[in-house]
DRENROKOL-479863 format. One record per residue (C-alpha): chain; residue in one letter; x, z, y; residue number from 1. Coordinates in nm, 3 decimals, decimal comma. Example, Ala and Ser with C-alpha at 12.3 -4.5 7.8 and 13.67 -1.06 7.14 Angstrom:
R   c   r         x         z         y     k
R   A   a     1,230     0,780    -0,450     1
R   A   s     1,367     0,714    -0,106     2
end
This chain:
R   c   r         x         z         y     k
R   A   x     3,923    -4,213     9,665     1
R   A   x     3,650    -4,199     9,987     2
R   A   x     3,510    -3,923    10,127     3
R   A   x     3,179    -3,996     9,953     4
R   A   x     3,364    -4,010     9,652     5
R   A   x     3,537    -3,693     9,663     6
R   A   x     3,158    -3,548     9,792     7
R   A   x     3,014    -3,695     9,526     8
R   A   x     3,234    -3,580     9,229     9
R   A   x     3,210    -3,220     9,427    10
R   A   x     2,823    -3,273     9,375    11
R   A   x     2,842    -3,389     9,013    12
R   A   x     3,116    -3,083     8,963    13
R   A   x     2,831    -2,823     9,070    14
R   A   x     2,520    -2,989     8,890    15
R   A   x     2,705    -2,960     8,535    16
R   A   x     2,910    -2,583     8,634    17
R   A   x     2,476    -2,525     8,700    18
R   A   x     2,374    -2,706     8,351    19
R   A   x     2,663    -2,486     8,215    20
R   A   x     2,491    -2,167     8,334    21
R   A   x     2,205    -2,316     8,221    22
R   A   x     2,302    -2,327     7,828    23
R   A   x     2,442    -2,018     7,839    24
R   A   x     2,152    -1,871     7,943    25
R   A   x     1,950    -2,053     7,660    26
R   A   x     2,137    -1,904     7,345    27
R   A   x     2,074    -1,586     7,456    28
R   A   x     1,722    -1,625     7,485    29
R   A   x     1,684    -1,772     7,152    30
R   A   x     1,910    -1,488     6,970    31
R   A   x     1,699    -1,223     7,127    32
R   A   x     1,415    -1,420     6,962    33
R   A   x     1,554    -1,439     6,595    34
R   A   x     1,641    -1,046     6,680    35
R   A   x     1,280    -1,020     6,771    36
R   A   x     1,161    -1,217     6,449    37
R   A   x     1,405    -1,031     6,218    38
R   A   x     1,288    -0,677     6,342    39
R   A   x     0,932    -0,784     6,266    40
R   A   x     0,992    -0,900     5,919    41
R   A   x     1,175    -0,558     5,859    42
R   A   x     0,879    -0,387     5,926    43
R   A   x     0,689    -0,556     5,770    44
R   A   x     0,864    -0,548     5,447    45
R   A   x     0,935    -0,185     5,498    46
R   A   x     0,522    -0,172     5,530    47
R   A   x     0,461    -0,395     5,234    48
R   A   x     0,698    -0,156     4,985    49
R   A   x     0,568     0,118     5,167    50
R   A   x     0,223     0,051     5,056    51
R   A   x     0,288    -0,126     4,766    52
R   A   x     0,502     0,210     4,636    53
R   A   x     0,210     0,426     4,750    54
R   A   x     0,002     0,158     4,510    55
R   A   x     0,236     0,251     4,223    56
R   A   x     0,207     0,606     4,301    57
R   A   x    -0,197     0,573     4,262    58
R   A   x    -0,154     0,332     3,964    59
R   A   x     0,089     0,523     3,801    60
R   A   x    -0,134     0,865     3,827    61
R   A   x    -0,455     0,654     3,713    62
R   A   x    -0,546     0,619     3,363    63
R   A   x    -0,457     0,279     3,321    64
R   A   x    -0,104     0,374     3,478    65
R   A   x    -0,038     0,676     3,279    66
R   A   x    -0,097     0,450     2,926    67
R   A   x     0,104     0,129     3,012    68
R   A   x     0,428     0,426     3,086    69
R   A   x     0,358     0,628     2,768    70
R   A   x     0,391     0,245     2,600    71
R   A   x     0,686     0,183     2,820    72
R   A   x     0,863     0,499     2,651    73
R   A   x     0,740     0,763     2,883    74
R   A   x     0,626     1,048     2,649    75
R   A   x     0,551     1,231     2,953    76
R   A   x     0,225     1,056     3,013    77
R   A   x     0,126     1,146     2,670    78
R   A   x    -0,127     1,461     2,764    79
R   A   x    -0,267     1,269     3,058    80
R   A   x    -0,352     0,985     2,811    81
R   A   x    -0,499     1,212     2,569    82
R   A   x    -0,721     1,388     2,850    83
R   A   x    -0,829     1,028     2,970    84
R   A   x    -0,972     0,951     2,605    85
R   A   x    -1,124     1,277     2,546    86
R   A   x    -1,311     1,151     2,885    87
R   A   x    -1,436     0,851     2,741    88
R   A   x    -1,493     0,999     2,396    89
R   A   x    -1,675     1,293     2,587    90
R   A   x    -1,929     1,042     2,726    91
R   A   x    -2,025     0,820     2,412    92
R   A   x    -1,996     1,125     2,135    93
R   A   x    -2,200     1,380     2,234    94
R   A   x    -2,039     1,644     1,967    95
R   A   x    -1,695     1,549     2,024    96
R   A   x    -1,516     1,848     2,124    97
R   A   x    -1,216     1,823     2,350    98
R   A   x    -0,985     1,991     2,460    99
R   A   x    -0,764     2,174     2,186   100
R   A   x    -0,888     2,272     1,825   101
R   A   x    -1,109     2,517     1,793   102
R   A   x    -1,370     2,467     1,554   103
R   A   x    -1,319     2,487     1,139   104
R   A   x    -1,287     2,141     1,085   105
R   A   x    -1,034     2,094     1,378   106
R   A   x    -0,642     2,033     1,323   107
R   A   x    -0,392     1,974     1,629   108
R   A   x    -0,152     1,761     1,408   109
R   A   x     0,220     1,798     1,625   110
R   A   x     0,394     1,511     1,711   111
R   A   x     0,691     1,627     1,817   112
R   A   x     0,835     1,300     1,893   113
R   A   x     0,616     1,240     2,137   114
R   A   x     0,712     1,581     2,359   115
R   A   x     0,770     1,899     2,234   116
R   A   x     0,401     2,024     2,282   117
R   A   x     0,269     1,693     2,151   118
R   A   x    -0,024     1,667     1,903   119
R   A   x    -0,252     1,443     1,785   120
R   A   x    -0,585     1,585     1,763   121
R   A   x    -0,785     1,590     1,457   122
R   A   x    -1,181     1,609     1,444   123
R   A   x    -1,446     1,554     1,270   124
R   A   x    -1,768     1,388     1,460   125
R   A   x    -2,114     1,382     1,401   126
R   A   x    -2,328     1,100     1,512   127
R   A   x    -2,639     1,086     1,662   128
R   A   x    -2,702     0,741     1,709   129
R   A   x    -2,808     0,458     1,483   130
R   A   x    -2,524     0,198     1,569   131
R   A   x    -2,342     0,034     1,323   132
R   A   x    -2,000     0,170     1,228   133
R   A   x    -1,822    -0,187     1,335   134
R   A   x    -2,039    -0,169     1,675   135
R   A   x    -1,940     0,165     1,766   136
R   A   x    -1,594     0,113     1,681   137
R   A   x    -1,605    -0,218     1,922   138
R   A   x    -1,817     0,013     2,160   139
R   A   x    -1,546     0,235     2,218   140
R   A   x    -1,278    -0,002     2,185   141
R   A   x    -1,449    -0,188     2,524   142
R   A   x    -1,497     0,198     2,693   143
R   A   x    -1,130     0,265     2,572   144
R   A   x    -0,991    -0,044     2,745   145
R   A   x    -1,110     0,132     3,052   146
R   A   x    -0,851     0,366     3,074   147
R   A   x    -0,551     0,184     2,894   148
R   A   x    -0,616     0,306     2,542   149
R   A   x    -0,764     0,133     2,235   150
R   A   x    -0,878     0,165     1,847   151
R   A   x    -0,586     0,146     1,692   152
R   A   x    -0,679     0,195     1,320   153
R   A   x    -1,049     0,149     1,146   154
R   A   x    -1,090     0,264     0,815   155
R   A   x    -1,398     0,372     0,566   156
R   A   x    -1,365     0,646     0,357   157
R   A   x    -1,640     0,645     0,081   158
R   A   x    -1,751     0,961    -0,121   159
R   A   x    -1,551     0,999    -0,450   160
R   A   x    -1,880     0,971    -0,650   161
R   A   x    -1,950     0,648    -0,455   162
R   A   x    -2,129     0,382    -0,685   163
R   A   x    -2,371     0,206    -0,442   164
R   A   x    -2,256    -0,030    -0,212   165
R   A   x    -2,118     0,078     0,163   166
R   A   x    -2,369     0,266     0,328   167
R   A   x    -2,307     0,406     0,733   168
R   A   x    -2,503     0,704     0,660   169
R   A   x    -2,333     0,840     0,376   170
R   A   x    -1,972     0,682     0,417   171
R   A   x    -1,721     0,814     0,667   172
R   A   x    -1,567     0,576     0,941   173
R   A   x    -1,183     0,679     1,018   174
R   A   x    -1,097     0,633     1,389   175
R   A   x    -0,750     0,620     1,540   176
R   A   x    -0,715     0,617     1,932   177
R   A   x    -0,464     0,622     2,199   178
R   A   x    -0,160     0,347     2,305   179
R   A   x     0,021     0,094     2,108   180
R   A   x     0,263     0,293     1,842   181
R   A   x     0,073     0,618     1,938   182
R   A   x    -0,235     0,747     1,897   183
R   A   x    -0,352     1,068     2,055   184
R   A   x    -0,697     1,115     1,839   185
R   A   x    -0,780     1,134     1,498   186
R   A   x    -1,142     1,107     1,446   187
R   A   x    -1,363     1,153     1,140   188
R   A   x    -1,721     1,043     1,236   189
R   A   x    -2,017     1,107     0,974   190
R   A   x    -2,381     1,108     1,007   191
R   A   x    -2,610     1,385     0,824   192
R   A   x    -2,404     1,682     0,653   193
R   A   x    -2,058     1,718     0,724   194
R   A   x    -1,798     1,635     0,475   195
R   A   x    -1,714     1,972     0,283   196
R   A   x    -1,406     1,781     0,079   197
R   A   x    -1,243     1,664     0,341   198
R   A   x    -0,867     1,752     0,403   199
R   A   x    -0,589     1,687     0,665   200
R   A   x    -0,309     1,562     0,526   201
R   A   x    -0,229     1,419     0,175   202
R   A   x    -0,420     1,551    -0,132   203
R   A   x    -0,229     1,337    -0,372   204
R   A   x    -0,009     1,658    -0,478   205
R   A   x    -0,299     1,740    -0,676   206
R   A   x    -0,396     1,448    -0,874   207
R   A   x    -0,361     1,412    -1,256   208
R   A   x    -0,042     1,149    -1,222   209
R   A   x     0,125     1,421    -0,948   210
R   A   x     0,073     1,681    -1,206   211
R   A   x     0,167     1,425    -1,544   212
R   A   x     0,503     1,394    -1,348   213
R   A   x     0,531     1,730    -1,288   214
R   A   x     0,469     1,837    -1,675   215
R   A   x     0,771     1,952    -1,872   216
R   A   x     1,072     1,769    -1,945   217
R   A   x     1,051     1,672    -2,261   218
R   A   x     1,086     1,311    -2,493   219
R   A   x     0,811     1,037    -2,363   220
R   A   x     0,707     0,802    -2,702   221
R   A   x     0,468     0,530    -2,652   222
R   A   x     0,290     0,389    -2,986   223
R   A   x     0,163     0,029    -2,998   224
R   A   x    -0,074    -0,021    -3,294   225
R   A   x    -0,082    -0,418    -3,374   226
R   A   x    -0,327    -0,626    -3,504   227
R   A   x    -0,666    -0,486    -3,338   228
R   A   x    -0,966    -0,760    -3,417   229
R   A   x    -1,013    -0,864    -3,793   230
R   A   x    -1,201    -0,563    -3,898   231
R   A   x    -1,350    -0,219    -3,888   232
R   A   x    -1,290     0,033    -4,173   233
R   A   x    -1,253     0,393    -4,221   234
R   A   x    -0,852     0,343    -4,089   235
R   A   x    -0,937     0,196    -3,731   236
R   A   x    -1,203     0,463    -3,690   237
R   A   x    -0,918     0,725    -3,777   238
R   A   x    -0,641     0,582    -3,581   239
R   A   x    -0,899     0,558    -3,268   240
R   A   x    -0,959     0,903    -3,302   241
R   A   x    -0,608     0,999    -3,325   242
R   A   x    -0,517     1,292    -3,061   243
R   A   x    -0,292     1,128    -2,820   244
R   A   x    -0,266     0,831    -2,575   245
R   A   x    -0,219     0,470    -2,795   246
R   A   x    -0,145     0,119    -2,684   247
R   A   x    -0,374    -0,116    -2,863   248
R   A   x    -0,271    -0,478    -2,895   249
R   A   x    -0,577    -0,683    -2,976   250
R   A   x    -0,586    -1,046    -3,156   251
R   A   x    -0,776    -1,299    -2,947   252
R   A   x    -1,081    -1,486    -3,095   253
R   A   x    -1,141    -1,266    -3,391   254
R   A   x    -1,486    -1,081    -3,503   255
R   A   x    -1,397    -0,776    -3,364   256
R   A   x    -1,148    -0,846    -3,093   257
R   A   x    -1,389    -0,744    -2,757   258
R   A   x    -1,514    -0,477    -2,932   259
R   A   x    -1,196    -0,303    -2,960   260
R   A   x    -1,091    -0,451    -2,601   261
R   A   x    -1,402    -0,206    -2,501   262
R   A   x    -1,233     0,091    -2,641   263
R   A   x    -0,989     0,117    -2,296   264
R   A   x    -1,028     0,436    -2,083   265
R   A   x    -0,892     0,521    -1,760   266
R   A   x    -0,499     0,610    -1,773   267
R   A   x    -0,319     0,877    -1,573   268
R   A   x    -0,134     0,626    -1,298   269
R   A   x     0,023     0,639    -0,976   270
R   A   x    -0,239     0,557    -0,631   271
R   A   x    -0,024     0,276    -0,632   272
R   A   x    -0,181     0,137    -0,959   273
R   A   x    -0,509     0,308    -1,007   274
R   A   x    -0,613     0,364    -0,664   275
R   A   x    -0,525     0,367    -0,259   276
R   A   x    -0,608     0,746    -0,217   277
R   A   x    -0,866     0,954    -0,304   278
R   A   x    -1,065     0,862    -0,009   279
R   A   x    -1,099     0,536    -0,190   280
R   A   x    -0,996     0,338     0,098   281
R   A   x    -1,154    -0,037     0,137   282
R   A   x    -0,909    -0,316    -0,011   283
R   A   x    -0,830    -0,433     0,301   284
R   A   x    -0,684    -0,141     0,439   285
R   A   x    -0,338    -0,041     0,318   286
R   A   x    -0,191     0,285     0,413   287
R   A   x     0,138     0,067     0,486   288
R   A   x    -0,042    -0,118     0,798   289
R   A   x    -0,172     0,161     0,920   290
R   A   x     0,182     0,366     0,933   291
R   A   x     0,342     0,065     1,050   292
R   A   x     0,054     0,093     1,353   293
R   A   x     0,184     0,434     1,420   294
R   A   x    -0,103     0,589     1,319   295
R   A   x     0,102     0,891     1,055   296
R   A   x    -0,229     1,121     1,032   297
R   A   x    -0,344     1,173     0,673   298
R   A   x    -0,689     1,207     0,582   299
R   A   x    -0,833     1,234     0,211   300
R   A   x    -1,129     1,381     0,018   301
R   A   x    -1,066     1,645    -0,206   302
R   A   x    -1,220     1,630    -0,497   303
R   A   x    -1,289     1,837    -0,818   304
R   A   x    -1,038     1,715    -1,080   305
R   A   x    -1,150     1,489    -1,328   306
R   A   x    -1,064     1,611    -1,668   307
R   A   x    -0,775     1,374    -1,861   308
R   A   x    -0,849     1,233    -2,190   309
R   A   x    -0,624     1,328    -2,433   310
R   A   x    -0,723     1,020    -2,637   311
R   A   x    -0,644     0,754    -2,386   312
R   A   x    -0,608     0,359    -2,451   313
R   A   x    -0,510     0,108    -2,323   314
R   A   x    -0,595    -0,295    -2,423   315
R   A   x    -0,290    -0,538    -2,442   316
R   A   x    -0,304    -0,895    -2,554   317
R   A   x    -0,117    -0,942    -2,907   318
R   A   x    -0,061    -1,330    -2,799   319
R   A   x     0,047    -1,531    -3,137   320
R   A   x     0,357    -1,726    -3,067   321
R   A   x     0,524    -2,004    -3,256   322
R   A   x     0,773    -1,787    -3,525   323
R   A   x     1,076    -1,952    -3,722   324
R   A   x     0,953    -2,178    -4,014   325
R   A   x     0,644    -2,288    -3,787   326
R   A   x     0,406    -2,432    -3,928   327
R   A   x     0,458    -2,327    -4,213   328
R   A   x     0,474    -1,954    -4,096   329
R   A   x     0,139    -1,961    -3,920   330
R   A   x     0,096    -1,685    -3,632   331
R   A   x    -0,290    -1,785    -3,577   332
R   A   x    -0,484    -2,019    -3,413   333
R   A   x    -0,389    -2,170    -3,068   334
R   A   x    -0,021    -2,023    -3,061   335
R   A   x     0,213    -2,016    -2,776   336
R   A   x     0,516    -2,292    -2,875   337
R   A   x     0,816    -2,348    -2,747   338
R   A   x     0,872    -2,640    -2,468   339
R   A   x     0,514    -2,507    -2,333   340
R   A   x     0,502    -2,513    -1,946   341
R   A   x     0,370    -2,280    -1,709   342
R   A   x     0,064    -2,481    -1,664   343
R   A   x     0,011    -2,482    -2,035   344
R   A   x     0,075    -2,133    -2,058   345
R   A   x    -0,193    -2,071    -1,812   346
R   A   x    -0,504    -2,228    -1,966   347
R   A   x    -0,383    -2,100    -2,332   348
R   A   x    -0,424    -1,723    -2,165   349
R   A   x    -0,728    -1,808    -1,973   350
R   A   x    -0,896    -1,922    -2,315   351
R   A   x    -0,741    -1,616    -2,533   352
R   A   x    -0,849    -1,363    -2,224   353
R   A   x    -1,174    -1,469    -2,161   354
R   A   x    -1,391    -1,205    -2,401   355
R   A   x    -1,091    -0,935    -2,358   356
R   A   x    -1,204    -0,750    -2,018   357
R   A   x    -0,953    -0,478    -1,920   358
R   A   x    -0,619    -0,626    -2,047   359
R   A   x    -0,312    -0,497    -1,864   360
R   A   x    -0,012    -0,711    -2,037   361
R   A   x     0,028    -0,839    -2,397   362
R   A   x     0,308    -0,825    -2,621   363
R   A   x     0,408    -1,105    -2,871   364
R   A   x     0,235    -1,129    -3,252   365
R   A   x     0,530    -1,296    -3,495   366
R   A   x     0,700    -1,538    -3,204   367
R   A   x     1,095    -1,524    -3,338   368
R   A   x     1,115    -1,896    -3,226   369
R   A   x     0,922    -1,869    -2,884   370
R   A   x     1,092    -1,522    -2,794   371
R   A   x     1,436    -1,683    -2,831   372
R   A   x     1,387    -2,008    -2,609   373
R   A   x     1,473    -1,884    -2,237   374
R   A   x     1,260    -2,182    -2,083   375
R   A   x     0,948    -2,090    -2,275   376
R   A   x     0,931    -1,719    -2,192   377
R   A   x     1,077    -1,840    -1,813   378
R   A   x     0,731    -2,043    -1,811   379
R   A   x     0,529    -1,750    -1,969   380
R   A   x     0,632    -1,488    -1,710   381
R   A   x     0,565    -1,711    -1,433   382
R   A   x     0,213    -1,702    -1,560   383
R   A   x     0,163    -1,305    -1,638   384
R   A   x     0,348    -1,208    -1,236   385
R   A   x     0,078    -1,456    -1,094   386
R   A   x    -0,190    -1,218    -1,323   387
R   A   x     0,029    -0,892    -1,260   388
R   A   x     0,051    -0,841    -1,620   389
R   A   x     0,327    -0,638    -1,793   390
R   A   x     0,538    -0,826    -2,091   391
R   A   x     0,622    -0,558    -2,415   392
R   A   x     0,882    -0,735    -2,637   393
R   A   x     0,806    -0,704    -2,991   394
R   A   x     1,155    -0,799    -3,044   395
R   A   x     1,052    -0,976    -3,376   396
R   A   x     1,371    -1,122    -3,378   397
R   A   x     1,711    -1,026    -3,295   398
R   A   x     1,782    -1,314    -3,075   399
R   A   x     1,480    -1,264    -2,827   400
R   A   x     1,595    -1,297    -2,491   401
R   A   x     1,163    -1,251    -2,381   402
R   A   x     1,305    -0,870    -2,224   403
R   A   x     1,597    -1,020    -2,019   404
R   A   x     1,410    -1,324    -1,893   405
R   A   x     1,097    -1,068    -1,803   406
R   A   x     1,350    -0,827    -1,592   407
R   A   x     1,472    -1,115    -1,417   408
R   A   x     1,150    -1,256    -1,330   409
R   A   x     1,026    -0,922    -1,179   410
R   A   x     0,781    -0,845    -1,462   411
R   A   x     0,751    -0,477    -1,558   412
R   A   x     0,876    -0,502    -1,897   413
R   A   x     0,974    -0,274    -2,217   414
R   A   x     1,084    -0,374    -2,560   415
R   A   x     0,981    -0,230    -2,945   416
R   A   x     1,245     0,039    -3,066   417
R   A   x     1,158     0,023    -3,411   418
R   A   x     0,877    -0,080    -3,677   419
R   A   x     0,723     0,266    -3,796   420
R   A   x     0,575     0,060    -4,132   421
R   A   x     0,812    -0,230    -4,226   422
R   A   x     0,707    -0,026    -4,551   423
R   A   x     0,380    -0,010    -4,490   424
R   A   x     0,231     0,185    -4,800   425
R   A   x     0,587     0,456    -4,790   426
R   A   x     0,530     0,740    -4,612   427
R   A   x     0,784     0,914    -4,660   428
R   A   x     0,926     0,530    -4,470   429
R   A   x     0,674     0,590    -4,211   430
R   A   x     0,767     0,904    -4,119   431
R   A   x     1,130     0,864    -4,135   432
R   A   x     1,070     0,599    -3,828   433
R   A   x     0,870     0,821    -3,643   434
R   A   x     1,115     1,090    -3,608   435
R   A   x     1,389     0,821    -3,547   436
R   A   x     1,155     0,695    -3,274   437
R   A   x     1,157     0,995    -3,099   438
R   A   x     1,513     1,051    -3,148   439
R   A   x     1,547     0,793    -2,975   440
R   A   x     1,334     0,899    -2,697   441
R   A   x     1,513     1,233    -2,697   442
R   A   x     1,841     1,041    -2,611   443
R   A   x     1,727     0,776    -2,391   444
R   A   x     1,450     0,960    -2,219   445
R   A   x     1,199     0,729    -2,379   446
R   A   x     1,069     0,498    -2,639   447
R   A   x     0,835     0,278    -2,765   448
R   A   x     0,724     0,215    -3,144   449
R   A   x     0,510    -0,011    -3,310   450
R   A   x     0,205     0,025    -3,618   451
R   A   x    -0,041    -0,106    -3,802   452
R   A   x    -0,388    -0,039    -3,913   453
R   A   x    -0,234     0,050    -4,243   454
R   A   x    -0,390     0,370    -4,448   455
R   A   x    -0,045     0,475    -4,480   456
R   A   x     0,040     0,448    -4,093   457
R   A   x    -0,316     0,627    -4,013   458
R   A   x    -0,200     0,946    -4,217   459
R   A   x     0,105     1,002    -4,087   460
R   A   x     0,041     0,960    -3,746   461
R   A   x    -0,263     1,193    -3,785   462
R   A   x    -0,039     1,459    -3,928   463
R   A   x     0,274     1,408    -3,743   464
R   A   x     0,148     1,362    -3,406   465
R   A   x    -0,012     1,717    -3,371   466
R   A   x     0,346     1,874    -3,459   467
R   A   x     0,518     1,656    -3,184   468
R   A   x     0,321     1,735    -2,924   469
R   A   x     0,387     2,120    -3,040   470
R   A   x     0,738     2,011    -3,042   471
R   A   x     0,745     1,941    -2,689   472
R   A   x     0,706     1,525    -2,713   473
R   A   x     0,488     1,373    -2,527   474
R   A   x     0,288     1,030    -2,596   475
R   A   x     0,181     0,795    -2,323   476
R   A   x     0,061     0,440    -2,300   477
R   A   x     0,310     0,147    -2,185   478
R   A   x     0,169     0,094    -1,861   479
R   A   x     0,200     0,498    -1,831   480
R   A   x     0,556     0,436    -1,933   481
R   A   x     0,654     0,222    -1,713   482
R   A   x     0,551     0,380    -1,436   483
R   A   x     0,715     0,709    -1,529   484
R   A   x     1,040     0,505    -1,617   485
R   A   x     0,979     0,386    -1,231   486
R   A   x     0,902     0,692    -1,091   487
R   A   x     1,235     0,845    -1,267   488
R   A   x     1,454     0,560    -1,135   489
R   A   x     1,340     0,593    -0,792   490
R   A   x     1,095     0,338    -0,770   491
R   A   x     1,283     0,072    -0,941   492
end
């Protein structure tokens, strides 16, 4: 190799030991640059949670805030909640009071599950404006929004002597308020007088069934009297008069069939069956939805009890069905036969109910061959649990299966215990089968009979019943019996 070479690869040597150098240098310019870059999005991150946590803080102590936590689970935000809607409530009721109870009509109701100094707080409003109850509820449903809460539960309560239709300045309008699951108000807002009657908490303890339950122990005996329609004598007008609750089961289509049917009268019966509460809450509002809201506060009317008839009745259909021997053995016009479908069934009640207002359930007139054919009564019962009416077995025949079939279809049912007047001009017969009926009911717990408008039946029963009821036994109606028989089974 020259000179020049050796110069020249000297030269080259240096130029890349420079471009070397020169690399070197470059890396660490660029990773003090990513250092750079990284530091900067640090801080900024550390700014962004910084602020964003000092949003919480502010959200979290705002109204809004405070309800979304006490929905979340945090019962701790339950009093600032409250204080937020006594804020809005402050501003669009002018006599709402806040703050704890104070006045008469005030009730802190404790919620302990909520916190141990939790209560919901109970008040009764007057208005002052003219709105309509559904406006003002949507008024302050908007105002509530506000601040997290809402109307959680609307409900009118009407005067027990109510007969008019609704009417916002005589009917109540119940208000619930606060966060899903729990409310923190309980408002009762009325124009003109304030409600006298009203109570906190559940008046049911006094009504006539909560005191019928309560009554002695003692034999329950239902009577059915059969074959109500084909006339009126001196013997109806007796038994009618008899002193004690009856079960009458009225013919269809006969001269005097809806004038008996007009003989029913209330009957002692849980809220259940005769009525929500004695509020008398609107049909669309079941005290189920509104617990199952969270809203637990009870709120009813008391009212002066209504005296109890001692001479209560009650209307059942006596339906003619098809007996053995048919035709032949003719139960009446238009009877129920066997191989009938539900369909069938259907428009054969609709015509036999349609001048008999206030029927509750009917029982079978003759029927031995109808009773006994499972399809048949499978058919009938599918018609009476679409028109929740009760099924009372006759038990005409031994080989009725009507009972069984009506328990398994989920019809409130009961079944005859005995025919008082088989003999129906004995009384000595008569009465025989009245004190084995309630024999029977002293065993079982209770019992059901049936009559007839027979002279014979009228007289004993009008002499005999006074001395049972001494004796301690005490005569309801079916549907009255069945839903003491529920009551005593624990609702089943």
């Amino acid at each position: 190799m020259n000179l020049f070479g050796r110069l020249g690869g000297k030269k080259n040597r240096k130029t890349t030991r420079k471009k070397k150098v020169r690399k070197k240098g470059g890396r660490r310019k660029k990773r003090s640059s990513w250092q750079a870059t990284s530091l900067t999005w640090f801080l900024v991150g550390a700014l962004v949670l910084l602020m964003g946590g000092i949003g919480f803080l502010k959200w979290a102590k705002s109204g809004t805030g405070q309800a979304a936590l006490l929905v979340m689970g945090s019962d701790a935000a339950y009093g600032e909640v409250q204080l937020e809607v006594e804020s809005v409530l402050s501003e669009h009721l002018p006599y709402f009071r806040p703050g704890p109870a104070f006045g008469p009509t005030d009730l802190d109701w404790s919620a302990p599950q909520w916190g141990e100094n939790a209560t919901v707080r109970c008040r009764v409003v007057a208005l002052e404006n003219s709105l309509a109850y559904e406006q003002l509820q949507r008024t302050l449903d908007l105002a509530l929004n506000t601040v997290g809460a809402k109307v959680l539960w609307g409900q009118k309560l009407y005067p027990e002597n109510k007969t008019s239709r609704p009417n916002d300045q005589t009917d109540l309008l119940r208000l619930d308020l606060g966060v899903n699951g729990k409310p923190t108000h309980t408002l009762v807002l009325h124009r003109g007088k304030a409600p006298k009657n009203l109570v906190w908490g559940d008046y049911s303890s006094t009504t006539p069934w909560a005191d019928f339950q309560a009554e002695h122990e003692g034999p329950v005996v239902a009577l059915v009297i059969d074959d109500w329609g084909n006339f009126r004598n001196d013997v109806t007008r007796g038994l009618l008069k008899l002193p004690a609750p009856m079960t009458m089961a009225v013919l269809p289509n006969l001269p005097f069939s809806r004038q008996y049917s007009l003989e029913e009268t209330d009957l002692i019966l849980p809220q259940d069956n005769a009525r929500q509460d004695i509020g008398k809450t609107s049909a669309s509002s079941g005290r189920k939805i509104r617990l199952d809201a969270g809203c637990f506060v009870e709120v009813s009317l008391k009212s002066e009890k209504k005296k109890v008839l001692t001479r209560r009745r009650e209307i059942i259909l006596h339906l003619p069905m098809e007996p053995e021997g048919y035709p032949k053995k003719n139960p009446g016009k238009a009877p129920l036969l066997v191989g009938m479908d539900a369909e069938t069934i259907e428009d054969l009640l609709s015509d036999k109910l349609r001048n008999l207002p206030g029927v509750t359930g009917l029982n079978n007139h003759m029927g031995s061959a109808a009773t006994s054919d499972a399809a048949t009564m499978t058919a009938l019962m599918q018609v009476l649990k679409k028109r929740n009416m009760f099924f009372f077995d006759s038990l005409t025949t031994r080989n009725s299966v009507a009972y069984d079939v009506a328990l398994k279809s989920g019809i409130p049912t009961l079944r005859n215990r005995i025919f008082l007047d088989f003999d129906s001009e004995n009384e000595k017969t008569i009465t025989a089968n009245l004190n084995a009926l309630v024999s029977a009911a002293k065993r079982k717990g209770f019992a059901v009979g049936i009559g007839h408008p027979h002279p014979a039946t009228w007289s004993v029963l009008a002499r005999e019943i006074p001395r049972l009821k001494k004796a301690g036994v005490r005569f309801v109606t079916v549907s009255e019996m069945l839903a003491l028989k529920k009551s005593a089974s624990g609702g089943k």
